[in-house]
C-alpha positions as CSV (number, residue, x, y, z in Angstrom):
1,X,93.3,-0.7,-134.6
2,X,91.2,-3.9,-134.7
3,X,88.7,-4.5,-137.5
4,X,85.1,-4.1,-136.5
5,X,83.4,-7.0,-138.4
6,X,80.4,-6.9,-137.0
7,X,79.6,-3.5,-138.6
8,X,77.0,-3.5,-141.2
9,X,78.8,-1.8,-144.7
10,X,76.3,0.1,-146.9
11,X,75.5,-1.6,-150.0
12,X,78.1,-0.1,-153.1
13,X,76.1,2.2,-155.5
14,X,76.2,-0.6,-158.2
15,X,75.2,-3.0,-155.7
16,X,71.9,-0.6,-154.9
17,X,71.6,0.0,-158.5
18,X,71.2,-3.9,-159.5
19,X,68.8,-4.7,-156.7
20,X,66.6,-1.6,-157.8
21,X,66.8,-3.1,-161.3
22,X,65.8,-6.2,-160.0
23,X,62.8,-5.1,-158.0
24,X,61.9,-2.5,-160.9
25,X,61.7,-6.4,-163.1
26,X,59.9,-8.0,-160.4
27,X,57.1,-5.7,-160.3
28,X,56.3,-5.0,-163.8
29,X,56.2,-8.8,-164.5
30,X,53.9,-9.2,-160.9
31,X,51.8,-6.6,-162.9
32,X,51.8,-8.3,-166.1
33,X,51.8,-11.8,-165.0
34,X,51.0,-12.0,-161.2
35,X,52.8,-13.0,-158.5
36,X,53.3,-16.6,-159.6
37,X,54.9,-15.7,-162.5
38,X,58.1,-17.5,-163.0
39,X,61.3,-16.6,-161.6
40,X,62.7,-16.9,-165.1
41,X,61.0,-14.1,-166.5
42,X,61.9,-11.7,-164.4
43,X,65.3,-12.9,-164.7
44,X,64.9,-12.2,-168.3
45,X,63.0,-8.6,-167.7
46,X,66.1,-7.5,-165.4
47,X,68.3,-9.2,-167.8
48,X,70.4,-11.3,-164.9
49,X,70.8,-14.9,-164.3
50,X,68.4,-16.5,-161.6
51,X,71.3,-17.3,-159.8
52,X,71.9,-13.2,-159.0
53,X,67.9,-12.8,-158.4
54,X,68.5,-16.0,-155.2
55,X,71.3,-14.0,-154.3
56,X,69.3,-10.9,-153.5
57,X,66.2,-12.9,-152.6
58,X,66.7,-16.2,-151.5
59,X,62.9,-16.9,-151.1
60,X,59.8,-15.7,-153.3
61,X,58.2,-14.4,-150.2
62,X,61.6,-12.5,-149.9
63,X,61.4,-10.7,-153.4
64,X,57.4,-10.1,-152.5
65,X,58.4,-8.1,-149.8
66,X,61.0,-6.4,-151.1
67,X,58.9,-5.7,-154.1
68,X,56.2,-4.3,-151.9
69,X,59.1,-1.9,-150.4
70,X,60.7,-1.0,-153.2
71,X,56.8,0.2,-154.7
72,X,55.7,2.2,-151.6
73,X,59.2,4.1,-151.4
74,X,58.7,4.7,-155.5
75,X,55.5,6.1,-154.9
76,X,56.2,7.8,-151.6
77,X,59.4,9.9,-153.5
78,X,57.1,10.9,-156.1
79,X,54.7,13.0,-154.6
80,X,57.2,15.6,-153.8
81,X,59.1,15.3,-156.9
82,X,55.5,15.6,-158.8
83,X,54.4,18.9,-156.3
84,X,58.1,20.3,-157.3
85,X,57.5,19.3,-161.2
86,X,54.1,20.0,-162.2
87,X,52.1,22.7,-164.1
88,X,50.0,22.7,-160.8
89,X,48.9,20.5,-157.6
90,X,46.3,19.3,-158.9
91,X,47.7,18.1,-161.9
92,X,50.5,16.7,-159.4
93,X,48.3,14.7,-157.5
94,X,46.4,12.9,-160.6
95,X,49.7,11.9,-161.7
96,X,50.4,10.7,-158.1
97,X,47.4,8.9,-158.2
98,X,47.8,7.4,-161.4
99,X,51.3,5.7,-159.6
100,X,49.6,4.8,-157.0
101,X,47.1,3.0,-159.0
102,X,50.1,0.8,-160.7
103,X,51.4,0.3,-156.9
104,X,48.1,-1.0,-156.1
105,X,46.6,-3.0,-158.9
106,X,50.1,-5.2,-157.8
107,X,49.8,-5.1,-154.1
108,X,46.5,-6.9,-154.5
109,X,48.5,-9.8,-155.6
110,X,50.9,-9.3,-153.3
111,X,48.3,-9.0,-150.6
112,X,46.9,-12.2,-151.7
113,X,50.4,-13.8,-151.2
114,X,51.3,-12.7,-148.0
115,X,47.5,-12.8,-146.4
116,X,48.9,-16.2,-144.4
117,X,51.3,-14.3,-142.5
118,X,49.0,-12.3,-140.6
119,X,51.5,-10.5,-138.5
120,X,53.9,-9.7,-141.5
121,X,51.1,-8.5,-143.5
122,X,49.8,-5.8,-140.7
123,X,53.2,-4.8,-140.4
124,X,53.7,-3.9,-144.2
125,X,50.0,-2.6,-144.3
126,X,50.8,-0.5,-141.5
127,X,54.2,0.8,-143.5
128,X,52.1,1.5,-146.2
129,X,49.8,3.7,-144.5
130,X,52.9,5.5,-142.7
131,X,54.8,6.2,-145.5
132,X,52.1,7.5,-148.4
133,X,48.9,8.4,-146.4
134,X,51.4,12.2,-145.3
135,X,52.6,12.3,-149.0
136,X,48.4,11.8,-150.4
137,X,47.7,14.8,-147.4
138,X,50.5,17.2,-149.3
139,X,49.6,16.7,-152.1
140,X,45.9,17.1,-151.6
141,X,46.5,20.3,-149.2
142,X,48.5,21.9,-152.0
143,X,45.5,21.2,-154.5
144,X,43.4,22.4,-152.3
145,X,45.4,25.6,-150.9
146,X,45.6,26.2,-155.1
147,X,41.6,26.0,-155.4
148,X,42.0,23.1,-157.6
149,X,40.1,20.8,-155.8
150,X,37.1,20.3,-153.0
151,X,38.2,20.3,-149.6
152,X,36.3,18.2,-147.8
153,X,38.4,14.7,-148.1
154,X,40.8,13.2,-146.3
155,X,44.2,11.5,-147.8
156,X,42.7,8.3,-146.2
157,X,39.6,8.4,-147.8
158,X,40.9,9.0,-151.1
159,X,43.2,6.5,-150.7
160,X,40.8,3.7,-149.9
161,X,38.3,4.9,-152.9
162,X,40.9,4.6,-155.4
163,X,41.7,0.8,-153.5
164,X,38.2,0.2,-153.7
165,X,38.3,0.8,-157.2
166,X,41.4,-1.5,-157.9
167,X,40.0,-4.7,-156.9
168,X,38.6,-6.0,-159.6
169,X,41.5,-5.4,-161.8
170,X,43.2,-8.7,-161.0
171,X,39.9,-11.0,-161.8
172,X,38.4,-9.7,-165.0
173,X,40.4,-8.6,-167.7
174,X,37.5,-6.2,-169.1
175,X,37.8,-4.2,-166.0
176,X,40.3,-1.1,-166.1
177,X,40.2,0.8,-162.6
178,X,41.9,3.9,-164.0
179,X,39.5,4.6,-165.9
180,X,37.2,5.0,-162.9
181,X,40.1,6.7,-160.9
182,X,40.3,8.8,-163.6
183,X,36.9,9.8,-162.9
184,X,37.0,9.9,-159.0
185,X,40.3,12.6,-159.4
186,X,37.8,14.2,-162.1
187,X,35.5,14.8,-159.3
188,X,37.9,16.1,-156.9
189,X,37.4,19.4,-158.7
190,X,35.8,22.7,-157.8
């Protein structure tokens, strides 16, 4: 039997478990510091060497990415695990929202980063809307099949409020979105 060495191997658990740890470091220090933060910190953060962060992600633009991935999977997988978890949908959906909001407040950095590539950028944009725009709609037809909340919004439009709302966050320190979220998911309510 000949050895098929073109095959790609899935990563080992550990493997999975380091790079998740790394992207987990990346992003709250993106959050905390922007995307030009140094590669030292979150080195530090995800207590590695830089050498095993290059490994993973030999460019900046490669740990953006990934980053941005890594969020919108995060915030994808907890909508269902929220519905499953909660006291009830609505209260499922304000926590989703409030991830969401963390998600967002650093893809505005990232967005600013990766603006350049134009094609790259419609392509994560457009995995963005694919992967959480169904999770907003479940969690928002639950709250609404519960009562909970109005019925006349879209996941989309809720969606782009709340982005609306996270703009400023980035160039005035005095400026807390979730506070407004807060009261847009307020509002939601019958």
């Amino acid at each position: 039997m000949g050895n098929d060495s073109g095959a790609v191997r899935p990563k080992r658990a550990d493997a999975r478990r380091n790079e998740k740890a790394l992207l987990d470091a990346a992003a709250a220090v993106f959050v905390a510091k922007g995307v030009d933060a140094p590669v030292r910190d979150i080195a530090a953060e995800a207590g590695v060497g830089m050498g095993t962060i290059y490994r993973h992600f030999p460019t900046r633009a490669d740990l953006i990415i990934a980053v941005f991935r890594h969020q919108v999977e995060a915030c994808a997988e907890a909508g269902p695990a929220l519905l499953a978890s909660s006291a009830t949908p609505y209260a499922a959906l304000a926590s989703w929202i409030s991830i969401f909001v963390d998600f967002l407040v650093t893809k505005h950095g990232l967005a600013a980063v990766l603006q350049p590539d134009n094609a790259g950028f419609d392509r994560l944009h457009t995995y963005f809307l694919d992967r959480l725009v169904p999770v907003c709609t479940r969690l928002l037809d639950a709250a609404v099949a519960s009562g909970e909340i109005r019925s006349d919004l879209t996941a989309l439009e809720l969606m782009r409020g709340v982005g609306n709302l996270c703009i400023g966050a980035g160039s005035d320190p005095r400026y807390d979105p979730r506070r407004l979220v807060d009261l847009l998911v307020a509002g939601l309510r019958t």
